[in-house]
Each structure stands twice: as structure tokens, then as C-alpha cells.
N, C-alpha and C positions, 0 to 999 in steps of 0.2 A: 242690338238696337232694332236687329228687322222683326227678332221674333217678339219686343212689346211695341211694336207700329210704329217705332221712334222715327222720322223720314229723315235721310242724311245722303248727303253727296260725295261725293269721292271727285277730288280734283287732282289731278299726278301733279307736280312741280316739276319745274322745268330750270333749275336755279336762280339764285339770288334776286337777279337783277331781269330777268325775262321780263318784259313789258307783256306779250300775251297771255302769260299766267295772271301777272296782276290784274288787267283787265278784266281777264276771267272769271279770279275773284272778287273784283268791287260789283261787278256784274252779281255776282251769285248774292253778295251782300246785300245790294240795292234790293234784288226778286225777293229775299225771303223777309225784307225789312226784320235786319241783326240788328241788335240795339248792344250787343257787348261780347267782344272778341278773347278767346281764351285760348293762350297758346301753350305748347312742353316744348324743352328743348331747345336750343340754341339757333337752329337751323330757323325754325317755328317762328321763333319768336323775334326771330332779325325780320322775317318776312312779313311777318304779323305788325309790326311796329312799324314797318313803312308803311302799310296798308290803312295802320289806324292811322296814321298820322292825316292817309289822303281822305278816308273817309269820316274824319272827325269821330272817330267811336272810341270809348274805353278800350283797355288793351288791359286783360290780368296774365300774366309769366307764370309760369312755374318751371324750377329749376331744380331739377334731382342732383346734380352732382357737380363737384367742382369741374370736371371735366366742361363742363357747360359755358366756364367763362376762365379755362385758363388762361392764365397769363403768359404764355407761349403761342398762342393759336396767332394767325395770319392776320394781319389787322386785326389786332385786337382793339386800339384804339378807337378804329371806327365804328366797330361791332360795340362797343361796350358805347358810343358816343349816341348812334343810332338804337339801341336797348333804352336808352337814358329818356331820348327824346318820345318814343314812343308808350311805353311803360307805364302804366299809370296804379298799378298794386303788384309786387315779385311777391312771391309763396314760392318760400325752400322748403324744403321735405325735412329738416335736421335744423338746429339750434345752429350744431359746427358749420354746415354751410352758409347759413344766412350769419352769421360771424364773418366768415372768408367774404362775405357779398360786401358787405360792411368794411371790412379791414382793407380791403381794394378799391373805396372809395365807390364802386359802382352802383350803390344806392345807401340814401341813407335810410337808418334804422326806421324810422317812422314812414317806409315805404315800402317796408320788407312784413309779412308774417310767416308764421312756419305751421303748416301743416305736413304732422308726419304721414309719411305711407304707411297705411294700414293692411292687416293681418289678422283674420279672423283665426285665433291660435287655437278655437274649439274646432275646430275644420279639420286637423291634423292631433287629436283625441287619440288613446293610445288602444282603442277599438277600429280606429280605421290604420293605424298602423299595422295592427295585425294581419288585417285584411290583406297590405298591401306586403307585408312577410309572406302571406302565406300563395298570393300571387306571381310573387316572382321566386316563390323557394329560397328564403331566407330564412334561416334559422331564427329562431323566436332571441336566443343569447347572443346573436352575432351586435358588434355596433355597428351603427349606422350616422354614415358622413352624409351631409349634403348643403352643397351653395343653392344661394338663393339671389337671385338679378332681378334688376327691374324688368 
């Protein structure tokens, strides 16, 4: 962001329920007049959804993985009750998970869309895999494993 001018603030969290963070943030929201809040992640977006809630602004989610809204986590009831109220468009990355958002009741379909995470697959072209054989002294025959994370 810095190197196309993009201006952006770094706020550390200080968990959930910190009143000096949130302050902090409605503060930063009121200075740059935010008109629409966009959160990832679970953590994110519990925080973001009180936030919007105080600052009357849109709230969009996005939710990479079930991991996000298991049904085992610590209060999940409130977490999924506080997502509900603040929320105002989920975007899951997968069909199956916004299914799973669905089937758990934690939003309905007409308030879910799915955007997948994309991968520019010409990036990883079998000229720059060679590149990257002949880099780290791989044999051109050998195969090649590799995980990919968000």
C-alpha cells in the first residue's frame, strides 16, 4: 500500500472487549470519514460488528474457513449472536463453506455470497518452475509437493 500512496493506519488490538481500542477506532473512523467497514476473520470481525453496530456503518465479513465459526469455540453463541447483529453482507471464499454458514443457521443464504480466493495460476508457468529447479538444485525429473495456506 505504501509503495502506490495507498495512506493506512496500523492500530495493535488489545482484545475483545478493550474500551480504549474501540475508542481508538471510532476515533480513527469519525477522522478519515469511513463510509463501509470490511473485516477477515473471526477475531475481526466480532470487533468490527460492535464497532459498526456503534458507528451506524455497513459491516462486510469475509470468512475463509470453518475454523472461523466453529461450533466448539468459547461462546460461540454470543460470537455467532454479535456476527448476526452486526453483519450486514458474509462473503465465504467456497460454495462448502457458506453451505456450513447456512446449515448452522448463522446467516441466511440471501446474506451470504461466495467469493473465491484467487490464484493467478499463469504466475507458477512451467518456465518459472524451472527457474525455481534450477535455483535451489532440483533435478528437472524429480516431483515436486507443495501446501498452499491462506
Amino acid at each position: 500500500m505504501k509503495s502506490r500512496g495507498i495512506r493506512y493506519h496500523i492500530v495493535k488490538p488489545h482484545g475483545l472487549l478493550s474500551i480504549p481500542y474501540y475508542v481508538q477506532l471510532l476515533k480513527l473512523i469519525r477522522r478519515e470519514n469511513v463510509a463501509l467497514i470490511h473485516s477477515h476473520l473471526l477475531g475481526s470481525t466480532l470487533t468490527y460488528s460492535l464497532i459498526s453496530l456503534i458507528a451506524r456503518l455497513p459491516l462486510i465479513a469475509t470468512l475463509h474457513g470453518r475454523v472461523d465459526i466453529n461450533p466448539r469455540e468459547r461462546f460461540v453463541f454470543i460470537k455467532q449472536m454479535i456476527m448476526r447483529l452486526g453483519v450486514n453482507k458474509l462473503i465465504a471464499v467456497s460454495k462448502d463453506l457458506s453451505s456450513f454458514i447456512e446449515s448452522r443457521n448463522l446467516f441466511p443464504r440471501k446474506a451470504i455470497d461466495v467469493i473465491y480466493n484467487g490464484v493467478d495460476e499463469s504466475r507458477y508457468s512451467s518456465g518459472i518452475l524451472r527457474k525455481l529447479r534450477a535455483q535451489l538444485g532440483i533435478p528437472e525429473d524429480s516431483i515436486l509437493i507443495g501446501s498452499l495456506k491462506r
